[in-house]
FIVEXDO-389995 format. One record per residue: residue in three letters; x, y, z of N, C-alpha, C, O in turn. Coordinates in pm, whole numbers, plus 50000, padded with zeros to 5 digits. Example, Ala and Ser with C-alpha at 12.3 -4.5 7.8 and 13.67 -1.06 7.14 Angstrom:
FIVEXDO-389995
ALA513194943150780512304955050780513204967050780514244966850846;SER512854977550708513674989450714512905000350787513415011450804;
END
This chain:
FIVEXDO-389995
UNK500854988050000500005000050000500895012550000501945014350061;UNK500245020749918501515030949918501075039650017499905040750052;UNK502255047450074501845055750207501965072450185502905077550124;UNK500815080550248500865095650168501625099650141501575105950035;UNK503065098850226504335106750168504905100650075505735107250012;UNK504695087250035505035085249894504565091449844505265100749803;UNK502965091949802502295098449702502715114049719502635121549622;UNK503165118349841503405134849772504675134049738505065144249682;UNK505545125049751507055126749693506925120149536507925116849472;UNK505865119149496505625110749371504895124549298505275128349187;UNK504025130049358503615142049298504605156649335504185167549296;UNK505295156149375506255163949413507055161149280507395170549207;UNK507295150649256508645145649129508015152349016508635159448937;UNK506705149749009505795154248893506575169848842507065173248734;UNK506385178048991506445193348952507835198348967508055209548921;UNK509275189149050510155191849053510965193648897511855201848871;UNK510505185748825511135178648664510895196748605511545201748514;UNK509955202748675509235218248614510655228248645511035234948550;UNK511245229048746512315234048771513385232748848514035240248921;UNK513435220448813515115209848848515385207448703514445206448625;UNK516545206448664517365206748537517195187448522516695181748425;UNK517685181648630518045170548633518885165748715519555173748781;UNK519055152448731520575149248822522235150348828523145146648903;UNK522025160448653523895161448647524045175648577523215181448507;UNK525305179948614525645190648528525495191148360525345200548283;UNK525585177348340525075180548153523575184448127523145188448019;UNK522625182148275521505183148268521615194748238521465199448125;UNK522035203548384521995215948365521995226148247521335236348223;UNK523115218548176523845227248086523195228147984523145237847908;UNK522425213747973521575213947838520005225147867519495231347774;UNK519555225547984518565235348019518795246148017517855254048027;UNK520145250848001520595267247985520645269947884520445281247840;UNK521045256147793521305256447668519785259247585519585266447488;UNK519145253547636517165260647612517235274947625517145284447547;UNK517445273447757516685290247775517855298847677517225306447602;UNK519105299847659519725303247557519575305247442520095314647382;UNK518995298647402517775297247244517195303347268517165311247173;UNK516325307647366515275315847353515065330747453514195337047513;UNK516805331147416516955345747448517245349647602517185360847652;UNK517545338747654517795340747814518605342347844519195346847746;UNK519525342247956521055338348057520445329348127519225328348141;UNK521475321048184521385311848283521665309448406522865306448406;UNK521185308948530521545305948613521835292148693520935287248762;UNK522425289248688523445273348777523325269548888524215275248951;UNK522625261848969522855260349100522685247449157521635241149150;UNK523955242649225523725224949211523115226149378523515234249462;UNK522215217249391521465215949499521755208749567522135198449512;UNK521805208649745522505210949831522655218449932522375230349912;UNK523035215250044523335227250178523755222050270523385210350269;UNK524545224950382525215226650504526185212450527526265205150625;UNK526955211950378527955204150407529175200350506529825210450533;UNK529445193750541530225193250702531635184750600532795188550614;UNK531325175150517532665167850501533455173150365532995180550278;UNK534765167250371535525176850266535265170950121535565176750016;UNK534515155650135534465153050032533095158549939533075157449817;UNK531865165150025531235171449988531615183649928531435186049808;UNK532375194950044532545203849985533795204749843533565212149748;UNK534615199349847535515198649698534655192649564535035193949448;UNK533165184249617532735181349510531935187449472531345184349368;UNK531545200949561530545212149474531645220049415531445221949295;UNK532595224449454534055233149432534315228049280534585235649187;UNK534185213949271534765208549100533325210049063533305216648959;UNK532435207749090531335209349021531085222148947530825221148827;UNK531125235549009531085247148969532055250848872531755255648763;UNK533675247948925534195251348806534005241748680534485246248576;UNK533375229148672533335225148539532485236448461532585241748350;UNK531495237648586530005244448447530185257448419529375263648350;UNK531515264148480532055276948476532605277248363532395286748287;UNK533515265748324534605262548213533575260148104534015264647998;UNK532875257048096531835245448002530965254947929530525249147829;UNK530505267647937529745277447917529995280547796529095279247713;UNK531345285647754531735290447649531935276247530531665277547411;UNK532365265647579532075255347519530485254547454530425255347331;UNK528895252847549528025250847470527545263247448526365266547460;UNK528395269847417527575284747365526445289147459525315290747413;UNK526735291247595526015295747701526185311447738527375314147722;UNK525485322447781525585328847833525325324847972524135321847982;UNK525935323648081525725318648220526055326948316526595337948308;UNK525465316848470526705327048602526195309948651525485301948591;UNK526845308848777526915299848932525785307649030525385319149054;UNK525555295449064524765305749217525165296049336524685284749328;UNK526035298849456526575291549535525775292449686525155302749715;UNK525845283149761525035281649882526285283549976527245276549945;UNK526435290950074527575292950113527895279850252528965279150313;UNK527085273650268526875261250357527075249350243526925238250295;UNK527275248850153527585240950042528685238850053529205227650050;UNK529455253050073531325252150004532085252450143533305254450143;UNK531325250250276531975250350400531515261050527531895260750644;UNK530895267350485530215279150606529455265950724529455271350835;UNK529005255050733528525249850804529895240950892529705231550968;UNK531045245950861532325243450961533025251050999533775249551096;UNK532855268050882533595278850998533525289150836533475285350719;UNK533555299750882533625310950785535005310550709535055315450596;UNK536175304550769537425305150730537125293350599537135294850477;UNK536955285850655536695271550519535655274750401536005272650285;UNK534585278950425533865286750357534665297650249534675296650126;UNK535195306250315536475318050272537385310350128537235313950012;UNK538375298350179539135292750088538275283149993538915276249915;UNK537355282549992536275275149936536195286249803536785286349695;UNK535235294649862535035302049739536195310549664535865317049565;UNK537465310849706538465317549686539275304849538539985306849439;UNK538655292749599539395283349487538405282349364538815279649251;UNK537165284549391535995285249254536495298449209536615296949087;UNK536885311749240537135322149155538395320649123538765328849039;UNK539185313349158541145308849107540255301348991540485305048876;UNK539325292049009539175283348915538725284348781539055277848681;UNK537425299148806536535301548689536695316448665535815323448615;UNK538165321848715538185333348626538585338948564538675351148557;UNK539205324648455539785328748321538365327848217538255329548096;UNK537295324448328536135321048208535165333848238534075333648181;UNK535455344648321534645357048314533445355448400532515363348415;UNK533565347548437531735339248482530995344848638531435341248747;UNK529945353048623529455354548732529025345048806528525334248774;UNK529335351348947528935345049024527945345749154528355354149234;UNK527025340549188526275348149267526535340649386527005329249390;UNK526025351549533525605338249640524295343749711523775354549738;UNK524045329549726522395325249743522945332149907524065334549952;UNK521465333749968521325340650093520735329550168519645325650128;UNK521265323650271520175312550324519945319050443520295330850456;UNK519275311550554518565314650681519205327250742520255332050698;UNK518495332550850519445347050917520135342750954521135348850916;UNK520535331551041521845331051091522995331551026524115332951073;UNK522615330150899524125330150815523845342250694523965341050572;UNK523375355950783523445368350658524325371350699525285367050634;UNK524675379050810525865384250862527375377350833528365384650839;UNK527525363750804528665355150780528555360850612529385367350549;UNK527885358250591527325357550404527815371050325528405371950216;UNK527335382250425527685394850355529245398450347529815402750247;UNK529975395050505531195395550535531955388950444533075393150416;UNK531235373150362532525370650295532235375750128533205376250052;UNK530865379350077530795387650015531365399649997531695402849883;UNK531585408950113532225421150107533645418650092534235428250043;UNK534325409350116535735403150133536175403249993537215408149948;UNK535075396049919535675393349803535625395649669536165389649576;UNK534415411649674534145419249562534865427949549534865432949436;UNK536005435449675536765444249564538235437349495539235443549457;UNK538015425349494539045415149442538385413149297538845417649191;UNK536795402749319536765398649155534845405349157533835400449208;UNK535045416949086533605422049063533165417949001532415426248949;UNK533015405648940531845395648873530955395048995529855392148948;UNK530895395649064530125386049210529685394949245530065406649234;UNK528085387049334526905392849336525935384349496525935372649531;UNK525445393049539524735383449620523215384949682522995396949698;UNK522315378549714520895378349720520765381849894521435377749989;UNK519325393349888518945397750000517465397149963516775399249863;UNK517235391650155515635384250117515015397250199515475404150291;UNK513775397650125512805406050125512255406050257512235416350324;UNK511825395150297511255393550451512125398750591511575400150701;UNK513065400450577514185399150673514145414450722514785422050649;UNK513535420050826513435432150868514445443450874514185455450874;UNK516115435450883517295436650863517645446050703518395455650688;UNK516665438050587517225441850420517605453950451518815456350451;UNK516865462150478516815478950422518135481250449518875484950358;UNK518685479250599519875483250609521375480250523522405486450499;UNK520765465650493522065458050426522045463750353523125469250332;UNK520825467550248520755472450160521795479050101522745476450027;UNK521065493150185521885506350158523185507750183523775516350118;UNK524205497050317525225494250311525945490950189526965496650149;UNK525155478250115525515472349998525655482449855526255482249748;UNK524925489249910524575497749785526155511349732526625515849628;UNK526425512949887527455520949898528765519249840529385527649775;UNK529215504049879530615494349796529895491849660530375481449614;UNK529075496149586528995493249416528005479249441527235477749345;UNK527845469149540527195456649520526165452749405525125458449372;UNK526675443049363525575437049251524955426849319525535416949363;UNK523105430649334522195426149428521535415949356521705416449234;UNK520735405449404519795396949389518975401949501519295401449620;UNK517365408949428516405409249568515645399649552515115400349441;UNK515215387549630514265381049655513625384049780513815392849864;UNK512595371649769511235376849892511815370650036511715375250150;UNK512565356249979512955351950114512355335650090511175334850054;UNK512895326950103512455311750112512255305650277511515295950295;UNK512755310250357513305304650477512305310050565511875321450547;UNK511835301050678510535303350797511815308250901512785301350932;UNK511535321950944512185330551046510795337651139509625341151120;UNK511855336951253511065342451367509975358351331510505368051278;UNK508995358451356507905371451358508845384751407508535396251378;UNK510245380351500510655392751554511775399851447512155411551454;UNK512115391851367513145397151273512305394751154512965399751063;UNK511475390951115510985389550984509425392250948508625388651035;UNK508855398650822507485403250795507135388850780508015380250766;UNK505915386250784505365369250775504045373150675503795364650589;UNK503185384750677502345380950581502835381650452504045383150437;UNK501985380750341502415382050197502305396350173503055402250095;UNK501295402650246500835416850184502425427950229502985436550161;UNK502735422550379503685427550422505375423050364506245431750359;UNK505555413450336506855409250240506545419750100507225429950101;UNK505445417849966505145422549927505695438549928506585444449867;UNK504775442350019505705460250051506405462150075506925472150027;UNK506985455850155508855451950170509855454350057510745462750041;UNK509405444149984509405442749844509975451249768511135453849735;UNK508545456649735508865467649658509705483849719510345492549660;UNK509365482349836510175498549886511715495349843512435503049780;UNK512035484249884513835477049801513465480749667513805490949607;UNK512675470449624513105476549470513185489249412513865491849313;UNK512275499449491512605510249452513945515749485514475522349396;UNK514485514649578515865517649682516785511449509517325520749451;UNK516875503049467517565497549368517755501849277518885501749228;UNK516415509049203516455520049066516465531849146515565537349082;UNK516705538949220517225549949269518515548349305519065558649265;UNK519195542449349520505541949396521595529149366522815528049379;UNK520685521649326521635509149249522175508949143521735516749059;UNK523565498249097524185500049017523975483948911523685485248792;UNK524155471548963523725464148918522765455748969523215451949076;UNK521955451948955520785442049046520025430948975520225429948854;UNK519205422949031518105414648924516695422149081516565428049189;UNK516015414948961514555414949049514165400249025513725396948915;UNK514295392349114513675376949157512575375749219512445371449333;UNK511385380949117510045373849140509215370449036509365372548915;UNK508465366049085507245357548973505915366448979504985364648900;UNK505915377749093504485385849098504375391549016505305398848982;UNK503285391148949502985406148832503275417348856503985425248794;UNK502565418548980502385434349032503775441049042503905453049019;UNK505015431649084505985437049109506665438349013507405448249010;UNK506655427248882507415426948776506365443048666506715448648563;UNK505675444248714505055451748619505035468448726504335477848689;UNK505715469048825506305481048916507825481348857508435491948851;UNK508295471048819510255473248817509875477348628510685481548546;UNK508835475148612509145477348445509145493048464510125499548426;UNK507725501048541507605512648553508915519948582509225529548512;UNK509835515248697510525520748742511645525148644512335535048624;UNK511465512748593512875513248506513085523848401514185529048386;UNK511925527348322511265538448260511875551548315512215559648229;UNK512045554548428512085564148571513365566848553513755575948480;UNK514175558548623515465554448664516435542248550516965531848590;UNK516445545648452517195539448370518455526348439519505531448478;UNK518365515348448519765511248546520165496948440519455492448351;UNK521165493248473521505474648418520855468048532521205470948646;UNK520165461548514519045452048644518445437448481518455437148358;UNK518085429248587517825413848484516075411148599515535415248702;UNK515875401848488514535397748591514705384248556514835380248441;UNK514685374248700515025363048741514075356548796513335361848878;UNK513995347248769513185330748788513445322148743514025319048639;UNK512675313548880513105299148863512775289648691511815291248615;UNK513615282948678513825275848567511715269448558511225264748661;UNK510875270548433510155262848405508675273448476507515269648468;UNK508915280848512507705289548545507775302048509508815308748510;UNK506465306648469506145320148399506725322448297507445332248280;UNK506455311148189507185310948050506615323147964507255328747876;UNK505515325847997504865333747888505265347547916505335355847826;UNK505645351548093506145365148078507165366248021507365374647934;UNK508125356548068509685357248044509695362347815510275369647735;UNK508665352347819508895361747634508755370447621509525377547557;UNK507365375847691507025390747642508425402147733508725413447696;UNK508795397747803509975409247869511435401947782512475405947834;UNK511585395347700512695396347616512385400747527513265405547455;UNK511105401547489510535409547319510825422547355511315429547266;UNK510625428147475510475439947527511995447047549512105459247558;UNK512675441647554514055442647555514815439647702516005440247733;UNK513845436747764514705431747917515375419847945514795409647908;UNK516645418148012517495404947981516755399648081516335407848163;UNK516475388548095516005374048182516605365448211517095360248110;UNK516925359448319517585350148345516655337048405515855339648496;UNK516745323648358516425311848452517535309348554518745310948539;UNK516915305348651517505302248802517235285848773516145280548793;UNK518915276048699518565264548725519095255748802520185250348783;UNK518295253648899519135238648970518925227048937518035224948854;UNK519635216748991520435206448936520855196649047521345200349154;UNK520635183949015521325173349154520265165949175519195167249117;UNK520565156749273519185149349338518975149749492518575140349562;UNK519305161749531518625165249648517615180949590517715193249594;UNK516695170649541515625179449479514305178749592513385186149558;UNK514115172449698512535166749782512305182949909511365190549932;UNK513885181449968514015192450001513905202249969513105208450038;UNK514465209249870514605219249750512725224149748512305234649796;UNK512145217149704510895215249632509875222549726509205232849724;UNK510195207349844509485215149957509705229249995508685235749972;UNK510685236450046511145249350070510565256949975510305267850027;UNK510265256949875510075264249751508515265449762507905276149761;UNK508045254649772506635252449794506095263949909505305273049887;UNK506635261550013506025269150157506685279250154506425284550262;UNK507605287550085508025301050062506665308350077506265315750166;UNK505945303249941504805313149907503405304149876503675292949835;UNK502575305849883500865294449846500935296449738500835286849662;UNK501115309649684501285312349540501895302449427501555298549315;UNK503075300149523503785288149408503145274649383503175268249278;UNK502655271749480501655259549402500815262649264500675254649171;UNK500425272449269499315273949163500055277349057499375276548955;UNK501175280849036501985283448946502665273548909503055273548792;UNK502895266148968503685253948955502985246548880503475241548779;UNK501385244248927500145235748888499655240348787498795233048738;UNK499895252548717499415259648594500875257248523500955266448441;UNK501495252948519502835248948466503295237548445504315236048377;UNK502685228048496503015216148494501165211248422501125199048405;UNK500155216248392499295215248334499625219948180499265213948079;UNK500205228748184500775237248079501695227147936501845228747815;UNK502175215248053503195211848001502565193747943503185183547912;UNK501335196447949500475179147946500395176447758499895166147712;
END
């Protein structure tokens, strides 16, 4: 008899295949290699988090620089997006440090941006520090601040000051009511007061969402405040905007991950927002 959490890890697989690349970097590469055709950039991200052993972390370390190296090979426009508990932050900021110090020795004869993903609060403050460490070295690199986090505004405008090239998202991660907005209406306004902070005073940025309202506020803005900014999402959803804003002339990027620690991944993604179910479910209907 099959038991419910089979069946939701069975319908889970259904909608993961929507924006998981697959289980290997050729997966990946060949899904960038899509959205590439059809006018995109790519984003990279092998899935994963809070690695403790060395044989984990050296095997995201070779992982990245292959698909770093490999870009210009399949005629990719690309970047990396790194979990900083991936490459060693879950054993000390120092290991973490030489971690990402050997992916930019590794991938920067290939030009290749690089981003880092923002995970839970406990690790913004580690996150920004080794971010700030290592952008006035190699200014390809870029890093994501979540919308919910009562904290953004400040990082913000800190970030904004050293030149930082931003990723704003809403926030994936369940944080305490005392440091973080919890409704949607309130993330939402959050939201957008950053994004405005971004076309007023920013230099490079994306906007990472799937809302109308907001993608159709950063178009206004942009009108306003002229800037280099990309609009980012996850690999396999909101296909139909992503055309009309490359017809339109705005660069787009898919956000693709990759690997088979996809159950986790999925879930998190899921309970970010309610929203994403229905998007997911209008996407994976989309695709029958």
């Amino acid at each position: 008899m099959v038991s419910g959490t089979q069946l939701m890890e069975k319908f889970l697989f259904k909608i993961a295949k929507k924006w998981i690349a697959g289980d290997t970097i050729d997966d990946a590469l060949s899904s960038a290699k899509d959205a590439y055709g059809m006018g995109r950039h790519a984003i990279i991200n092998k899935l994963g988090e809070y690695h403790t052993t060395k044989k984990q972390i050296q095997d995201s370390i070779n992982d990245y620089q292959k698909i770093a190296n490999s870009f210009k090979k399949w005629n990719i426009r690309g970047a990396i997006s790194v979990k900083p508990t991936q490459i060693g932050l879950s054993i000390s900021q120092k290991r973490c440090y030489k971690s990402l110090e050997e992916i930019i020795q590794k991938t920067s004869d290939a030009h290749v941006f690089i981003w880092l993903d923002m995970e839970s609060s406990e690790h913004t403050d580690e996150t920004i520090e080794l971010y700030s460490s290592f952008f006035s070295k190699y200014e390809r690199l870029g890093i994501a601040l979540q919308a919910n986090l009562k904290r953004t505004e400040d990082d913000l405008n800190h970030l904004i000051k050293i030149g930082a090239k931003i990723r704003l998202v809403k926030g994936a991660y369940r944080e305490e009511s005392r440091i973080s907005y919890k409704t949607r209406e309130d993330v939402d306004k959050r939201y957008t007061r950053l994004m405005t902070i971004l076309f007023k005073k920013g230099n490079e940025f994306a906007i990472a969402s799937h809302d109308n309202k907001i993608i159709k506020k950063a178009k206004s803005l942009s009108k306003k405040y002229p800037r280099k900014f990309e609009f980012e999402f996850l690999k396999g959803i909101r296909e139909e905007i992503k055309g009309d804003l490359v017809k339109n002339g705005f660069v787009v990027s898919d956000y693709i991950p990759y690997g088979t620690n996809w159950f986790s991944y999925s879930i998190r993604r899921i309970k970010e927002r309610k929203r994403n179910i229905l998007l997911l479910g209008s996407s994976l209907i989309q695709s029958q």
